[in-house]
matplotlib code that plots the C-alpha trace (Angstrom):
import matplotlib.pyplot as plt

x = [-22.3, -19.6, -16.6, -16.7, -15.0, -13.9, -13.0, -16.7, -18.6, -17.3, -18.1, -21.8, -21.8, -20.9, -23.6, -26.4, -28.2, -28.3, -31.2, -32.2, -30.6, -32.5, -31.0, -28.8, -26.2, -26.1, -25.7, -22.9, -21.3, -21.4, -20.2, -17.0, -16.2, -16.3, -14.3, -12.1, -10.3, -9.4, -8.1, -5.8, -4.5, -3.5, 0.2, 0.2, -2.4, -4.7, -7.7, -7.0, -7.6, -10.9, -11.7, -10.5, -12.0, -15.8, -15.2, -14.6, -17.5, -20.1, -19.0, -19.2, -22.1, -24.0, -26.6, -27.2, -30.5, -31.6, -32.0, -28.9, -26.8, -28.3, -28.5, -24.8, -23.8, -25.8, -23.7, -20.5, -21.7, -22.3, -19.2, -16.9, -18.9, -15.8, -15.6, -16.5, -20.0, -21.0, -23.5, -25.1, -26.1, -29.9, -30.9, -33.8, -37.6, -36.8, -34.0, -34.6, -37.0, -33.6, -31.5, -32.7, -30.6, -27.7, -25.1, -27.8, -26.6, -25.7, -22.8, -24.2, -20.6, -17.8, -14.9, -11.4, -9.6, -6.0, -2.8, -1.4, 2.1, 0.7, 1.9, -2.0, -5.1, -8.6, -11.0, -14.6, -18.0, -21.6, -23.9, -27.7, -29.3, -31.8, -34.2, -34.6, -35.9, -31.8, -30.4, -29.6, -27.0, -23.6, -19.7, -17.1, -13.6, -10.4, -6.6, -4.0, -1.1, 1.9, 5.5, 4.8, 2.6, -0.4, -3.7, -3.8, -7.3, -10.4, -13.9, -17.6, -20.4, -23.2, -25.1, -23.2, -24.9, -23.1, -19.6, -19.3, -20.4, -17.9, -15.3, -16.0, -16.1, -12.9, -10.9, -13.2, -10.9, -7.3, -4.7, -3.4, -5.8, -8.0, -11.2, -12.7, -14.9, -13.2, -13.5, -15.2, -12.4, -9.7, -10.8, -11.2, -7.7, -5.5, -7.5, -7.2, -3.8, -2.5, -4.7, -3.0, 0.4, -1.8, -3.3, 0.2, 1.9, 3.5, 2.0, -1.2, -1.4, -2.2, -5.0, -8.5, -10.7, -8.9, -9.3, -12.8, -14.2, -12.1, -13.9, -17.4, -15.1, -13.6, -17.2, -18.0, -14.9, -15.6, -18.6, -16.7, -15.7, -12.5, -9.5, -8.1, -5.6, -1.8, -3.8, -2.7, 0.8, 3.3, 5.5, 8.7, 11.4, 13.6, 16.0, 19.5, 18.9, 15.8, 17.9, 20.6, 18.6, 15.9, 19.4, 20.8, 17.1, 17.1, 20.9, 19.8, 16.7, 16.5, 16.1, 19.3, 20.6, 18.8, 20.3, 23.8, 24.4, 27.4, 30.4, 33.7, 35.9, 35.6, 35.3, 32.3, 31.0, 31.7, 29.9, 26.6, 26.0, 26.3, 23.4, 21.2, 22.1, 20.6, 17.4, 16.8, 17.6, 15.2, 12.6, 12.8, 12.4, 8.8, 6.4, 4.7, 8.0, 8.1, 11.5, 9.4, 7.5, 8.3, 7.0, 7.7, 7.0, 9.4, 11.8, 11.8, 12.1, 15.0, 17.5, 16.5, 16.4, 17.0, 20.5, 21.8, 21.2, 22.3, 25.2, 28.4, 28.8, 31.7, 32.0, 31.5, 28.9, 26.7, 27.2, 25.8, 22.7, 20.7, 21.1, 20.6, 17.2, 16.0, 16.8, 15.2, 12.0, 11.8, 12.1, 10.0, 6.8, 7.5, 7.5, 4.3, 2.6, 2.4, 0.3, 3.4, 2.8, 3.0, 6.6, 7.3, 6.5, 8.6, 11.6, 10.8, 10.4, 13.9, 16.0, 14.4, 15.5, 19.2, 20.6, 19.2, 20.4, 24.2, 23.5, 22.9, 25.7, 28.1, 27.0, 26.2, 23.5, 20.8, 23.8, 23.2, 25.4, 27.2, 27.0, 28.6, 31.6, 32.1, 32.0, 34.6, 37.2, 37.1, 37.7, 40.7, 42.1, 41.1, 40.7, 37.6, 38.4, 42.4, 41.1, 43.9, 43.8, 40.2, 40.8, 43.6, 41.1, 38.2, 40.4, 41.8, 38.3, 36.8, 35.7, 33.6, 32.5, 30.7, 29.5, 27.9, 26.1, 27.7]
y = [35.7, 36.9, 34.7, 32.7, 34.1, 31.0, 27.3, 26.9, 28.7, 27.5, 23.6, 25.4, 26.4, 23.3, 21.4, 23.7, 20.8, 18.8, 18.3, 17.5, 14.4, 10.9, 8.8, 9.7, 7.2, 9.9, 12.4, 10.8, 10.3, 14.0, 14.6, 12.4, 14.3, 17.5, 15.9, 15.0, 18.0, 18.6, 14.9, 15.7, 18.5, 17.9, 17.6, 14.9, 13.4, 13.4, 11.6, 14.1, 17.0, 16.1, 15.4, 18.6, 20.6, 19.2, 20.3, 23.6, 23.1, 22.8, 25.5, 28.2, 27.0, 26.6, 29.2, 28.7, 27.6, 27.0, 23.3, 23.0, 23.5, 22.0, 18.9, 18.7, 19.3, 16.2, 14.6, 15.1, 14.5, 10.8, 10.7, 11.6, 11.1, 11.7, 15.5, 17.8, 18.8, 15.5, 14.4, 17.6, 18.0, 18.3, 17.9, 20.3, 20.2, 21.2, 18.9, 15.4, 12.2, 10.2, 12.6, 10.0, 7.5, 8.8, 6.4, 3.8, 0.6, -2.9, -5.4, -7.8, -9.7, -9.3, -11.4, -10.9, -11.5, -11.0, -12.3, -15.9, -13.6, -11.9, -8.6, -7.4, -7.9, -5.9, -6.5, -6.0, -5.1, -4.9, -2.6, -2.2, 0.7, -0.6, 1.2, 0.8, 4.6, 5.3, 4.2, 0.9, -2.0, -1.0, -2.2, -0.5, -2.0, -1.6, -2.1, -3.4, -2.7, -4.9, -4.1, -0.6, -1.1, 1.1, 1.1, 2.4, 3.2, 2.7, 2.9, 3.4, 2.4, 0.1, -1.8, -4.1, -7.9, -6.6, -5.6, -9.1, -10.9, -8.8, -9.9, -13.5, -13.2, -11.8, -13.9, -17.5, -19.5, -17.7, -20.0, -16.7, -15.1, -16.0, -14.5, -16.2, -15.2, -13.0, -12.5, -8.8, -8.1, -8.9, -7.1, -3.9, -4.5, -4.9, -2.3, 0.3, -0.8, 0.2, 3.2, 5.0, 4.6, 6.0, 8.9, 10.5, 9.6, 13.1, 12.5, 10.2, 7.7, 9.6, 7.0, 5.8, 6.9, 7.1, 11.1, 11.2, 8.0, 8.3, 9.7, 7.6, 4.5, 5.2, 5.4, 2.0, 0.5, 1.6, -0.3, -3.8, -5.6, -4.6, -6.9, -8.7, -7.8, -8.1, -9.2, -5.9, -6.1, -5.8, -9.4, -9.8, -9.8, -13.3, -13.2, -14.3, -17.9, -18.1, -16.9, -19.5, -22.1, -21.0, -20.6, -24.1, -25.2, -23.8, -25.3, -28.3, -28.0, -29.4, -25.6, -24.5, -28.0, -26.5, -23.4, -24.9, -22.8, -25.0, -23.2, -24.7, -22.8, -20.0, -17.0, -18.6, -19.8, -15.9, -14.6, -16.7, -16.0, -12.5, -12.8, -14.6, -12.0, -9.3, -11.5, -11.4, -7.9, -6.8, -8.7, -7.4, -4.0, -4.4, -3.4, -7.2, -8.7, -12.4, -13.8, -16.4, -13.8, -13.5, -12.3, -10.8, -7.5, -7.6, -9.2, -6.2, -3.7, -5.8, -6.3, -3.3, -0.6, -1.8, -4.0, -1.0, 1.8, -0.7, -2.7, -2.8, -5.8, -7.0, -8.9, -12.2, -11.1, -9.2, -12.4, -14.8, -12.9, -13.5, -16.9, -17.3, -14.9, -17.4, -20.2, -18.7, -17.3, -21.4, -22.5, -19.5, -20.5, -24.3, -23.7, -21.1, -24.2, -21.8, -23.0, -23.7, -21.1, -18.1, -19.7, -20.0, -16.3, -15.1, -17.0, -15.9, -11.9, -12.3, -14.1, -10.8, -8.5, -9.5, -7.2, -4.3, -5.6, -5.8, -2.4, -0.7, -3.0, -1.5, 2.3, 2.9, 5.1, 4.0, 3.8, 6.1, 8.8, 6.5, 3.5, 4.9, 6.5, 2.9, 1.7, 4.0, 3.5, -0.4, 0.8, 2.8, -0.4, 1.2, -1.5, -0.2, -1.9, 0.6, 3.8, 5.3, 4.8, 4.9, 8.7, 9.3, 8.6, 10.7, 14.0, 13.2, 13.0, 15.5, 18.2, 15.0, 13.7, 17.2, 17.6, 14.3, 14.4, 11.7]
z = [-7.3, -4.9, -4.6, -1.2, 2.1, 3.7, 2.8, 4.7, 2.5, -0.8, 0.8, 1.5, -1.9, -3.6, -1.4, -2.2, -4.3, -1.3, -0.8, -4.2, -4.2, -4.2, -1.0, 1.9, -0.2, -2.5, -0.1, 1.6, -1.8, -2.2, 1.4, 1.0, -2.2, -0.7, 2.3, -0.4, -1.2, 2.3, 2.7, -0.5, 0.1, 4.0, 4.6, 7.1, 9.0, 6.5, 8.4, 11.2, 9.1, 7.7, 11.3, 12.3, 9.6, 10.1, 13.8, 12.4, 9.5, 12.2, 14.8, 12.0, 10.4, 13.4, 13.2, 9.3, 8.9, 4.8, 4.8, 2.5, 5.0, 7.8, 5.6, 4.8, 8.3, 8.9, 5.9, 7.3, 10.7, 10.0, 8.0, 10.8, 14.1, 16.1, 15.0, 17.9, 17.6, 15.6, 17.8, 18.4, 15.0, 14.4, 10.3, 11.1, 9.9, 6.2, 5.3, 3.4, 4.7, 4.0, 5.6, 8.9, 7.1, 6.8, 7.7, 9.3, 7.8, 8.6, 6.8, 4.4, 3.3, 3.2, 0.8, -0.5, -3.1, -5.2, -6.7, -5.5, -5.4, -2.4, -4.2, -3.5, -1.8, -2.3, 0.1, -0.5, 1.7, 1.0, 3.2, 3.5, 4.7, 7.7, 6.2, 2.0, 2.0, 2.4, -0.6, -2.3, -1.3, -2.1, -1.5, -0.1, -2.2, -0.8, -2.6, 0.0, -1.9, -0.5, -2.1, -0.4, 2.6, 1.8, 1.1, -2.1, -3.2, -2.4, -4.1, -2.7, -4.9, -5.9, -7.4, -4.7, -6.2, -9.7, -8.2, -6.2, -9.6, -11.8, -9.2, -9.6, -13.5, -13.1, -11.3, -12.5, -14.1, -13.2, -11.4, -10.6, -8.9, -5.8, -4.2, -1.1, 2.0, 4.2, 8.4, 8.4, 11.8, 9.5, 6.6, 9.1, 10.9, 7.4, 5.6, 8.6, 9.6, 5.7, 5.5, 8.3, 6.7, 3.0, 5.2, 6.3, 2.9, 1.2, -2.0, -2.6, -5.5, -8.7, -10.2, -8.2, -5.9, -2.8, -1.7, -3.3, -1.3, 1.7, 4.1, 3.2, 3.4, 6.7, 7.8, 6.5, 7.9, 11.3, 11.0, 11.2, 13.8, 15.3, 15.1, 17.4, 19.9, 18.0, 15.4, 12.7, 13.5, 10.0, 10.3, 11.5, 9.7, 10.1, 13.4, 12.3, 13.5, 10.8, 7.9, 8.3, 8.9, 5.4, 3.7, 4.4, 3.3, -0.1, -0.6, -0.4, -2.3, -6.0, -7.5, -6.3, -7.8, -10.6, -11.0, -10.0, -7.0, -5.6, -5.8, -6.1, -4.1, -1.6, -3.4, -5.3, -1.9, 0.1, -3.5, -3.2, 0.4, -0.3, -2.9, -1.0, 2.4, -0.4, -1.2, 2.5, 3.2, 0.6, 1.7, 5.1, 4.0, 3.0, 5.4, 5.3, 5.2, 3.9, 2.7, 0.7, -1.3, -4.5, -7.7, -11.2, -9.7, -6.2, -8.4, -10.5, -7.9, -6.5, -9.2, -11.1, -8.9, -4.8, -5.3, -7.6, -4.6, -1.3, -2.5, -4.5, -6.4, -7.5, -11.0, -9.8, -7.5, -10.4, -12.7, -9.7, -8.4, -11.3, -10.8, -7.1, -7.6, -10.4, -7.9, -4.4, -6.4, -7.5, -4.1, -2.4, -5.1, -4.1, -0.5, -1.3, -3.0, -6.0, -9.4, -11.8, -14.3, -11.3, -10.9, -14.5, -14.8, -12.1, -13.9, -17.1, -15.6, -13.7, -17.4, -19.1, -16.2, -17.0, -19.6, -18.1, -14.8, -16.5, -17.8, -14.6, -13.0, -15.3, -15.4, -11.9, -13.0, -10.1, -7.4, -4.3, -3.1, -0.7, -3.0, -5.2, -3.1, -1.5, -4.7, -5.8, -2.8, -3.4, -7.2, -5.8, -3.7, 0.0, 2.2, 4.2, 7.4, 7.3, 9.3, 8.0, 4.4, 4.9, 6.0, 4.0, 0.5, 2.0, 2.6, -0.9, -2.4, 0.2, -3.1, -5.0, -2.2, -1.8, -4.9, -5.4, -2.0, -0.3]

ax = plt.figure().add_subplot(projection="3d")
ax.plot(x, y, z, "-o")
ax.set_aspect("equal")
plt.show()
């Protein structure tokens, strides 16, 4: 066979089975996968350039007529209804009984469920077809990933009855986990609101089903509800007034008694403050930002790899912030109302972060290009509030400066 001419015809070739397949859920299966490729391989915008490249599917296979391809034009016109030409598109005498189906269905339920950290959330749906002739009931699961704002996979398949029971096998009987009912709007607003930051990421998540099922699942999710007005907004980081006043809080809660965070004199006092500015910092970096949420996994990314690129520590700082982590992750799982063993595990996490935390203090291996030269003029005494000597050390260091980026 000759080698395809266009992007076009190698989708027509890969869909000329098409018809043999049992359901219009298989179908649509099939036409997500092929949708697929695009999605991955877009730059930016991915959900824009499926959209856009069905538009251009349809115009240039407009006047092909085997029943193949007028069948998976119908496929991807009921996966992306909003491309140009979508509603024009007629299946044809020859093509499928369920080829009617395709992408008739209605919401059955519709739950959530994750870690009592808050570091995740997967929502889950189950669909019927209207008609049985379409296919079988099946779920549409979707990963909210929180520590980097994304939805980061998702997954179309069935039987649905079995993937809601393997759910609640899964997380019967785990005080760290959760699953409950969830409002179909809000399930649509967070899923969408963190897919559109997925869909212009550079570089998709490696593992999963997220360019395979995307298409088929955006399909589903417009089927929901929408949310409400302001209702998909990412949270507010703290004003100033709201980080004092959490701050004086937690000093006077028993777990910094705990941790004996009450220094004696003002250098201990300027040192602790600084810590706990970091704690809040970082947490208002996240896209869901929550100065209360803490877990073994943001405390991780915290003292292992964010402190070490945004701030120069001094001595007494780096021998502190362990400490004050140990002692706001307490408090923050208190204030949570956190089962006692999630807390326990954050503390335990954070005490066997600390050497490696020291080790990365000490060789500045993880510090960023202007970490590290700030870290290197407080090294050389420069006071960095003397414009003068602040000027006099960068012409002196212009070269390195240079050559390590800065």
């Amino acid at each position: 066979m000759a080698t395809p001419q266009t992007p076009y015809d190698a989708v027509l070739h890969a869909a000329r089975d098409v018809t043999r397949l049992d359901t219009a859920l298989d179908a649509e299966m099939l036409g997500a996968a092929l949708l697929g490729s695009v999605y991955s391989v877009a730059e930016t915008d991915r959900e824009a350039a499926v959209r856009e490249f069905v538009t251009g599917f349809l115009a240039a296979t407009s006047r092909r007529r085997t029943a193949a391809a007028r069948t998976i034009r119908s496929v991807f016109a009921a996966l992306v209804p909003d491309a140009e030409g979508a509603a024009k598109v007629n299946p044809g005498t020859q093509a499928p009984a369920w080829s009617a189906h395709l992408g008739r269905v209605h919401l059955t339920g519709t739950w959530s469920y994750g870690d009592v950290y808050g570091d995740q959330t997967s929502y889950l749906a189950t669909f019927a077809y209207d008609d049985a002739a379409g296919g079988p009931e099946h779920a549409l699961v979707a990963l909210v990933d929180h520590n980097i704002g994304i939805t980061k996979d998702v997954f179309v398949g069935g039987p649905a009855g079995r993937i809601v029971e393997q759910v609640r096998e899964m997380v019967d009987g785990d005080e760290l986990t959760w699953f409950r009912e969830e409002d179909p709007a809000r399930m649509h607003g967070e899923v969408g609101r963190h897919l559109a930051v997925t869909d212009d990421l550079g570089e998709l998540p490696a593992e999963g089903s997220l360019a395979t099922d995307r298409a088929l699942a955006g399909a589903r999710l417009a089927l929901l509800p929408p949310p409400a007005a302001g209702a998909t907004r990412d949270a507010e980081p703290l004003s100033g007034d709201q980080r004092t006043e959490l701050v004086r809080a937690f000093l006077a809660s028993p777990e910094a008694a705990r941790y004996d965070l009450d220094p004696s004199d003002d250098a201990g006092l300027a040192s602790l403050h600084f810590c706990l500015s970091l704690l809040l910092d970082h947490a208002a970096s996240f896209p869901d930002a929550d100065a209360l949420r803490w877990s073994p996994t943001v405390a991780e990314l915290f003292l292992l790899d964010w402190v070490h690129r945004r701030a120069v520590l001094d001595m007494d700082d780096a021998a502190m912030l362990p400490r004050v982590l140990r002692g706001w992750a307490a408090y923050a799982a208190r204030r949570k109302g956190l089962p006692q063993a999630a807390a326990e595990r954050t503390d335990t996490a954070v005490e066997e972060m600390i050497p490696e935390f020291a080790r990365l203090y000490s060789t500045g291996e993880r510090r960023s290009p202007a970490t590290a030269a700030v870290a290197q003029l407080m090294a050389d005494g420069v006071d960095p509030d003397d414009p003068a000597a602040l000027d006099a050390w960068i012409e002196a260091n212009r070269h390195r400066l240079a050559d390590d980026g800065a």
